[in-house]
N, C-alpha and C positions, 0 to 999 in steps of 0.2 A: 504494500500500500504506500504509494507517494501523500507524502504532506507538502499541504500548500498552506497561502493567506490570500487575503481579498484585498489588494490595494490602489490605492488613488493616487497617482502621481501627479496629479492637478491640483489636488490637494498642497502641496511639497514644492518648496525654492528645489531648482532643476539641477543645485550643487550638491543636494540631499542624495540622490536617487543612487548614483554611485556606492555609497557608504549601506546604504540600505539594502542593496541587491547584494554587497557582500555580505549582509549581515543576514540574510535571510538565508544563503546556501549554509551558511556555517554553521545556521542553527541545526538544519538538516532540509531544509525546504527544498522542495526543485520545481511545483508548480503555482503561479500565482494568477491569481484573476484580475483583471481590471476592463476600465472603461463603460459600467452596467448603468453611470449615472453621466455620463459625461456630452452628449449627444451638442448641447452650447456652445462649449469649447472646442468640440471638430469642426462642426458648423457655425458661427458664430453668428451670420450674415446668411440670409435664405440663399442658398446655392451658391455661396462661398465659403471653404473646405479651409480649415488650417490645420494640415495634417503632421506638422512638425515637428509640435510635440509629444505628441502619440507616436512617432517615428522614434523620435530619439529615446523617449520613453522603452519602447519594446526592445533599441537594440541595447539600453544600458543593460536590461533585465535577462536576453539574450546571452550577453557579454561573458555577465558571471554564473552561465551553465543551466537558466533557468527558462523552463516553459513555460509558454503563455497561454492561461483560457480566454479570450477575448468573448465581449459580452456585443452581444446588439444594444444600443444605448434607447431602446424605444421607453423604457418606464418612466422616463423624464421629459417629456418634449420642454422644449423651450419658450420662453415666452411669444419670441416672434411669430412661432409658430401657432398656438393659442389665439394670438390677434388676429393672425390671417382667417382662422375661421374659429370666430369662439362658438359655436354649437360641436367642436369634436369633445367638450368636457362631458364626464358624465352628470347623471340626475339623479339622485339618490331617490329612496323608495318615500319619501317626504316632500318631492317634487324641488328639492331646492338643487342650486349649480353647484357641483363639485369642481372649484377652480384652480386655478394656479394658485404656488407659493408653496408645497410640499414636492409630493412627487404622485404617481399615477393616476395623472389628472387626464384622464384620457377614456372616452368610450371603444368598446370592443367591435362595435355596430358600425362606426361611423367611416362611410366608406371613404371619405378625402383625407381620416385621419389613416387607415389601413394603405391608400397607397403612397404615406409620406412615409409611413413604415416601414414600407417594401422599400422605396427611396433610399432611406439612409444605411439600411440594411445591405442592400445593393452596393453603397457608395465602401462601405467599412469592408465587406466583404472582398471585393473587388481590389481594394486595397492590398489587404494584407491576409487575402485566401491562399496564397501561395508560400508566405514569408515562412522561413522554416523554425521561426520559433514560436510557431503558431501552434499550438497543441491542440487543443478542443473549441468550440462555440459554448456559450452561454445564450440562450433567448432569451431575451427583457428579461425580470427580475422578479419572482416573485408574483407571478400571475395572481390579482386576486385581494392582496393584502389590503388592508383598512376599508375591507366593507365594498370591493370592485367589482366584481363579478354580476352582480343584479343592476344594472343599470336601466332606466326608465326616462331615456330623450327619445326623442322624435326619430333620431333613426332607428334605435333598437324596437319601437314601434313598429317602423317600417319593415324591417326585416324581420322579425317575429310574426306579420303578417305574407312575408314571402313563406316562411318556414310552416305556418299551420296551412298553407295551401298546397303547398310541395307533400305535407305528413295527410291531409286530408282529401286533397279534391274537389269533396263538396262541404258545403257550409253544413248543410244538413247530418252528413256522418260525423262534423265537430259537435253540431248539438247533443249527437243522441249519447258522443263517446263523453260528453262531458254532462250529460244529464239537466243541460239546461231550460229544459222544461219548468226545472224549479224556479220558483221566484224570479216566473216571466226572465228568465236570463235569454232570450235565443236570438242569434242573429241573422240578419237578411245577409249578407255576405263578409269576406274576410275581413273588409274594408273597413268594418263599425269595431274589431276585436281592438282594442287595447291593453296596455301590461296589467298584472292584477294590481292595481295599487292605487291607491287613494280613496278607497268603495268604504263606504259606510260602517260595514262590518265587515267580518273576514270575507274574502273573496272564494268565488268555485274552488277548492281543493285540485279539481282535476286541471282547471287554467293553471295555477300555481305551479301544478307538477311540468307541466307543458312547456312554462316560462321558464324552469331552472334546464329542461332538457335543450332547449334552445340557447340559453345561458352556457352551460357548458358547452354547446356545440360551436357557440362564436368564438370561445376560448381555444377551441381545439385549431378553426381553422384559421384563427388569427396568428396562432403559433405554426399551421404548417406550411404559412407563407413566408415564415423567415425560415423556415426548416429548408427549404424547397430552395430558395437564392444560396445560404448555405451549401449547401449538397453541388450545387451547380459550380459556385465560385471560388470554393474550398474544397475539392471533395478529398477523401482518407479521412478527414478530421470527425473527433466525435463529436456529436453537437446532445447538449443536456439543456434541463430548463430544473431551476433551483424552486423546488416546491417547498411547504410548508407545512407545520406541524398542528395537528388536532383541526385539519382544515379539509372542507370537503364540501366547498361552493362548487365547484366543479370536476367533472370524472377525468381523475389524473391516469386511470388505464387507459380512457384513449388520447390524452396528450401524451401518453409515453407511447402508445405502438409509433409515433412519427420519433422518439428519442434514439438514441444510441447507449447512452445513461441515464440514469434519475437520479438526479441530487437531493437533497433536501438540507434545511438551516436548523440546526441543531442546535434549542436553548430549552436544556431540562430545568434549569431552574424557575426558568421566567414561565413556561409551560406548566411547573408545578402549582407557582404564583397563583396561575392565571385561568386555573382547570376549575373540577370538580371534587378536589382534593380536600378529603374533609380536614379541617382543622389540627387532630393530630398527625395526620400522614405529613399536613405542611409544615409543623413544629420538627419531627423526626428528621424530615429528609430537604431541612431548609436548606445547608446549602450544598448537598446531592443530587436534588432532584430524584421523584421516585424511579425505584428501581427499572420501571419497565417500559418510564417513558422513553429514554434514548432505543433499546430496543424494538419497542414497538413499531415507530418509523421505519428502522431500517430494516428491517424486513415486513414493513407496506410497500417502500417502496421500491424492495427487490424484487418484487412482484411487479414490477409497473412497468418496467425495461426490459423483459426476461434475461433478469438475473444480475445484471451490469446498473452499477449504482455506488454513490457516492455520496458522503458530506463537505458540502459547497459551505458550508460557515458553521465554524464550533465555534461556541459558546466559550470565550478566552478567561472572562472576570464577571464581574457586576456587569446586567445590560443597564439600560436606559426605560424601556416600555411600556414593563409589570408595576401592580401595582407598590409591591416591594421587591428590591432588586438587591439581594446579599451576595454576598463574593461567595466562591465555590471555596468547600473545603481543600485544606492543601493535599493533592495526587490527582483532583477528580478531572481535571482537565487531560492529564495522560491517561487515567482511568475512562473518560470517553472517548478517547483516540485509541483505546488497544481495543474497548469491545467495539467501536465501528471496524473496527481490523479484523477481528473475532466473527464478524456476522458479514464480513467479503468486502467491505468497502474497497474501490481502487484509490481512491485519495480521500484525504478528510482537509480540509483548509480551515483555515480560524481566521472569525471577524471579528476586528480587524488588523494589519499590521501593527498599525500606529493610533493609538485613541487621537481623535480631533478635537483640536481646541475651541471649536466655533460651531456652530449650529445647531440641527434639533438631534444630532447623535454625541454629543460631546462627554454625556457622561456614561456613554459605552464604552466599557476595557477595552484592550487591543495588547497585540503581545510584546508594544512597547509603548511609555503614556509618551505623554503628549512630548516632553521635554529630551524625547529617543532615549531614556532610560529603558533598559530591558522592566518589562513587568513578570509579575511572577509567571504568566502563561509559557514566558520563552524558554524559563529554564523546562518546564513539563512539557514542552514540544521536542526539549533537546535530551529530557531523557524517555518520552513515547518514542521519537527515532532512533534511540539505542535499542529498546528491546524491541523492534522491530528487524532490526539487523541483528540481533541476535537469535530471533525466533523464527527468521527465515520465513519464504514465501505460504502461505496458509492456501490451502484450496477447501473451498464451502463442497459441503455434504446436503443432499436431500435431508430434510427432517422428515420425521415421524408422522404427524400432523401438520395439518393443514386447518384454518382458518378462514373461513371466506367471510370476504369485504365488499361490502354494495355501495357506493355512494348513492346510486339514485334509492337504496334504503335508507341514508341518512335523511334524503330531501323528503321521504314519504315522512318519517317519523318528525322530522321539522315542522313538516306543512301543516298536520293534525296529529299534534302528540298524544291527545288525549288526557294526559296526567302531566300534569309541570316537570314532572320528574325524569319522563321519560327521553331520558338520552341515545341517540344510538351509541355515539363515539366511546359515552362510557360505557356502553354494557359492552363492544364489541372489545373496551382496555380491560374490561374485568373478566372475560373470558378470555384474552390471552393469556393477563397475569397467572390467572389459577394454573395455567399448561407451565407456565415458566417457574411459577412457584413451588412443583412438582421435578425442576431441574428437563423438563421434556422442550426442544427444540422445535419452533413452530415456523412453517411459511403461511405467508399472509398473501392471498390470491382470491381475484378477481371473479365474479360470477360466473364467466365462460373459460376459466382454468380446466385443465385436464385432471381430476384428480385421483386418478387411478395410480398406484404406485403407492399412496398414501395407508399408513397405519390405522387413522382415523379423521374424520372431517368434523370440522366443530361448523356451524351457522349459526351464529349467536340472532339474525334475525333477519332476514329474508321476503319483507311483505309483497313483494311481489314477485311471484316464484313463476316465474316462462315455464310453458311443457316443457323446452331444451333443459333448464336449470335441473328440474323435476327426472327426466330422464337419465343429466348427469348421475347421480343421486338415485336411480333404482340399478344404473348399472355399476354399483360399489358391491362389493361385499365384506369392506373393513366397517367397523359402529361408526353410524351417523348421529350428531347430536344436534337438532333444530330449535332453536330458541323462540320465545313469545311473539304474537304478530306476524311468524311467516305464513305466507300465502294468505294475509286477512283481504288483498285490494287486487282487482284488475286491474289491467294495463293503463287502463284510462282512470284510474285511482276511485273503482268501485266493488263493494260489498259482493263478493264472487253469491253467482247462481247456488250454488254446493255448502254456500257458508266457509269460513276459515276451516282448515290451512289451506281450501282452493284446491288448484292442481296436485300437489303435494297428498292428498287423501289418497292418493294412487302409492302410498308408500305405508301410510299408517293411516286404519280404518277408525278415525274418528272427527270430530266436529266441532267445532267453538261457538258455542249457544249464549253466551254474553260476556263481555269483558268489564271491568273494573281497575281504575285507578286510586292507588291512596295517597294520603297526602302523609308528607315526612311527620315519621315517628309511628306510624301505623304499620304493624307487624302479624305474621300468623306463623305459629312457632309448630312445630315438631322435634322431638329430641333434641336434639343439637343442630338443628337446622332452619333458616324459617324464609318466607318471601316478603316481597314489601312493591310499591309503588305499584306494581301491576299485575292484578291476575285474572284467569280466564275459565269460564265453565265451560268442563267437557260434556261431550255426549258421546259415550263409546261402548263398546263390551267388554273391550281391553280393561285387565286389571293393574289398576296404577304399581309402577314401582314406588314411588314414594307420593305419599297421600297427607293430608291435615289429619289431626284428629278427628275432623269432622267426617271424614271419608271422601272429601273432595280429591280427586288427583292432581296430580303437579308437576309427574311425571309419567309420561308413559311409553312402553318401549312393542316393537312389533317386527320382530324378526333382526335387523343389525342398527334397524333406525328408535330414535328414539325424541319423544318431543317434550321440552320442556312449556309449562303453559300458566309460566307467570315469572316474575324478576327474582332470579335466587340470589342469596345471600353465598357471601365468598365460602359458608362452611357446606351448603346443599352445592356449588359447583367443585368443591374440592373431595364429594362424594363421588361425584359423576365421572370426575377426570380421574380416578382410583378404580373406578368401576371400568371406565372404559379403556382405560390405560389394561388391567388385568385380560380384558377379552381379546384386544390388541396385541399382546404379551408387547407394549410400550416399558422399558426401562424406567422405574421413577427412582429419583434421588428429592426426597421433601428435604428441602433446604431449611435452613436457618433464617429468619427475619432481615431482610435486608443482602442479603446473597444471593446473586445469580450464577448459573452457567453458559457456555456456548461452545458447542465439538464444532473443531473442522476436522479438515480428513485428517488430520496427523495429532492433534494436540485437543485437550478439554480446558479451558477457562475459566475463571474464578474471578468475582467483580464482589466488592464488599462495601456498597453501598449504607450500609449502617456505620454507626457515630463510635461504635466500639470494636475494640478488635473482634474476631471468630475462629475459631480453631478445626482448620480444617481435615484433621485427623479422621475424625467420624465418617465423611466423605467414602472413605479407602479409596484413596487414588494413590498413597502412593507417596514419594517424595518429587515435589514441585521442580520442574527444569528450570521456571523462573520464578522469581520470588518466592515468600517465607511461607512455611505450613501455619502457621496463624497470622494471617492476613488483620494487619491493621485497616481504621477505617480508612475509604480510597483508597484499598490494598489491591493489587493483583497477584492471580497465580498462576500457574500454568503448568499441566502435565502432560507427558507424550503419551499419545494414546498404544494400547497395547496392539 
């Protein structure tokens, strides 16, 4: 795995840059990004290029043995550009102007801002698609961030109404698919459709879901128009786009089938901040971040690129964004560059080189502060690239399990939760934790994955389950585990014919005859087990595996498939992943609080995410190739597999 950093040389008197490029190989660096905000300073002047300093820029960085990701600088247009047409800004879902003076002040919709896109894209590419210290592409930045993706101007109107024409045909087949008979909703033709937003009260569900599919789809092909000049003007280079964490505006499976890698910006702390993390998980693991957030990512998004993936920005110190921002304890920084190493990453980079003295990131760390003092990140950059060279090249292994990830099931459970509680993102982080909390290795994959080869398949929840999805899923025959709400909605986000689980009844012979949300603090216990925010009555023959006292079920199993049919509690899933781990014969290693694992083909892993050392004797693995058998906290270990 190469380590990089994200730097700005625009930032920097042009006597700096020198001094800095040495000081980045030395640390062990070899790839660096830049240029992802710079788009003003190439072009300053509409169709006047000053491409001088970005020349000299790439060959100082060149010079001293370093490769360049170079970014398309679209996430910032410039102001000139803004003036020349201010309808490219978006409209937030409040109807007001999302304008200049930060950064991704830009609609995805807006076609004269897409061909200024292609324009500079074009112009950068063209440039320096051939230069050989050209390593990889970056696409803009960050698709998405502060709230970008659902835009509501006049073009994304527009296009939203090409897109339900293109998806429908007739007007008439959008009424009946979106049931707008109700409250007089129906329309005389595409022309009258507007985004959902601004309406009285909640708007059509099924509009909603329509809107975000369209939504992500502008994403996708706003990205594969720089993908596309790229590929033309550069080609061998890989090109990535640096996604984001706990984020699911739009479906990053199909921005990655046009990738080559998937990135993503790595900040367990500010994530832990900024989540659903109750109260003591955020005291335990303040400046750690929980154990499963950094994992969890990166194996979403090694799923998303098949299999080629990366971290485009660690987390170096204290960010700026949460709403409290503690420095990492001292290792955790090399402790998240060996498990991104551990779970296949080809580089990880830290943002940023140099903390900035000026603007809205200024009280973001960097691996050196403002004053080119090294900050603490640098020395843990320079000892993750020792045991990295010590522990030699790593090759990822198939896991055991599989995990499947829907985004457009986040958008269903967004659009109509039902219960305040009901998160996807969390219940699908609390069914991975439990597999990891077990020490079992999981990949995180896409609803049209293959998953055959697999020991077991989890679906933490699935509400709209395709016959395809359905058929993946009757041709298994490792345990299937399906979660709450799958199969409740049709494609057009309605109450299926059959009743829930819908298609899915073709797997396990039972029915959902009413659902119920509770509100926090509301509980229904069995032994040492209990449910909470959401549960569901069956109608079945099937006798429950696990049942209330009352004789209601909660689980029910029918041949390898089995369905859970309310929100379990971490001790009724640490039942399930025991139960099915045993039918499986899956390997479990129950860890210790705050301990992770991760095998590649040659070595097993150790990450000690808690505030105290752990002794990991108990383990039997054995005497550690790297580091101590009791792992201090932000300890690592490492043993060679037998």
């Amino acid at each position: 795995m190469k380590l990089g950093c994200c730097y700005f040389p625009e930032h920097w008197p042009e006597e700096m840059w020198a001094d800095d490029a040495r000081r980045m190989a030395e640390i062990g660096l070899s790839l660096v990004r830049v240029g992802e905000f710079a788009w003003r300073r190439i072009e300053p002047e509409p169709g006047i290029f000053d491409w001088g300093w970005l020349d000299r820029a790439i060959e100082v960085l060149h010079g001293a043995g370093l490769r360049v990701m170079l970014c398309t600088p679209t996430a910032t247009p410039p102001k000139w550009l803004v003036d020349q047409m201010p309808d490219m800004v978006a409209i937030d879902e409040e109807g007001r102007t999302r304008g200049f003076g930060s950064r991704r002040h830009y609609c995805f919709s807006h076609t004269g801002y897409r061909e200024e896109s292609r324009r500079i894209t074009a112009a950068v590419a063209q440039r320096y698609g051939g230069h050989p210290a050209i390593a990889a592409w970056q696409t803009d930045n960050e698709y998405g961030c502060h709230d970008t993706v659902l835009g509501f101007s006049a073009a994304a109107a527009a296009r939203f109404r090409i897109w339900l024409k293109e998806r429908y045909g007739d007007i008439g087949a959008l009424n009946t698919a979106w049931g707008n008979v109700f409250w007089s909703m129906e329309y005389r033709s595409f022309a009258e459709v507007d985004p959902p937003h601004l309406t009285v009260t909640e708007a059509n569900p099924a509009h909603w879901l329509d809107y975000r599919r369209f939504a992500s789809d502008e994403v996708v092909s706003f990205n594969r128009e720089q993908v596309d000049i790229l590929r033309e003007k550069s080609p061998g280079r890989d090109i990535t786009h640096n996604f984001m964490g706990f984020f699911t505006e739009f479906d990053h499976h199909d921005v990655g089938r046009d990738l080559d890698v998937a990135t993503w910006d790595s900040y367990p702390l500010g994530f832990l901040e900024q989540f659903w993390f109750s109260d003591d998980e955020k005291q335990a693991y303040l400046r750690q971040g929980h154990p499963d957030i950094a994992a969890f990512h990166h194996d979403l998004y090694r799923g998303c690129s098949n299999g080629r993936w990366g971290v485009m920005e660690q987390q170096p110190g204290p960010v700026n964004w949460a709403r409290f921002n503690p420095a990492p304890l001292p290792g955790m920084v090399a402790l998240w560059t060996l498990e991104a190493f551990a779970h296949g990453a080809e580089f990880t980079a830290y943002f940023r080189w140099r903390q900035a003295p000026f603007a809205q990131e200024q009280m973001h760390a960097g691996m050196l502060r403002p004053d080119g003092s090294d900050a603490e990140a640098a020395d843990e950059a320079r000892s993750a690239a020792a045991a990295i060279a010590q522990l030699g090249d790593q090759s990822s292994v198939d896991a055991p399990a599989a995990l499947v990830f829907s985004y457009e099931a986040a958008w269903v459970c967004g659009i109509q939760p039902q219960g305040l509680s009901f998160r996807y993102l969390e219940l699908a982080y609390e069914w991975y934790s439990a597999l990891r909390r077990h020490g079992i290795d999981v990949d995180i994959v896409g609803p049209d994955a293959d998953l055959t080869g697999y020991s077991a398949v989890f679906v933490p929840t699935m509400p709209i389950a395709a016959p395809r999805f359905t058929d993946t899923l009757a041709a298994l025959d490792c345990p299937v585990l399906i979660g709450p709400r799958s199969g409740s909605k049709t494609h057009s986000f309605c109450i299926p014919d059959e009743l829930a689980p819908g298609d899915l009844q073709r797997l396990i012979p039972l029915s959902v005859t009413r659902v119920e949300s509770l509100r926090g603090g509301v509980s229904e216990s069995r032994d040492d087990w209990s449910i909470s925010r959401w549960r569901e009555d069956v109608s079945s023959d099937l006798e429950p595996e696990f049942a209330l006292p009352d004789g209601r079920g909660i689980v029910f199993a029918h041949g390898n498939i089995r369905y859970v049919a309310a929100w379990p509690d971490r001790s009724l899933l640490d039942h399930l992943v025991r139960n099915i781990a045993a039918e499986a014969d899956i390997e479990l290693t129950p860890l210790p609080e705050g301990l992770r694992l991760r095998r590649t083909a040659s070595h097993i892993f150790a990450f000690n995410y808690s505030g105290c050392p752990i002794d990991t004797a108990p383990l039997g693995l054995g005497s550690p190739v790297f580091g101590a058998p009791v792992l201090e906290a932000a300890g690592v270990a490492v043993w060679a597999r037998a």
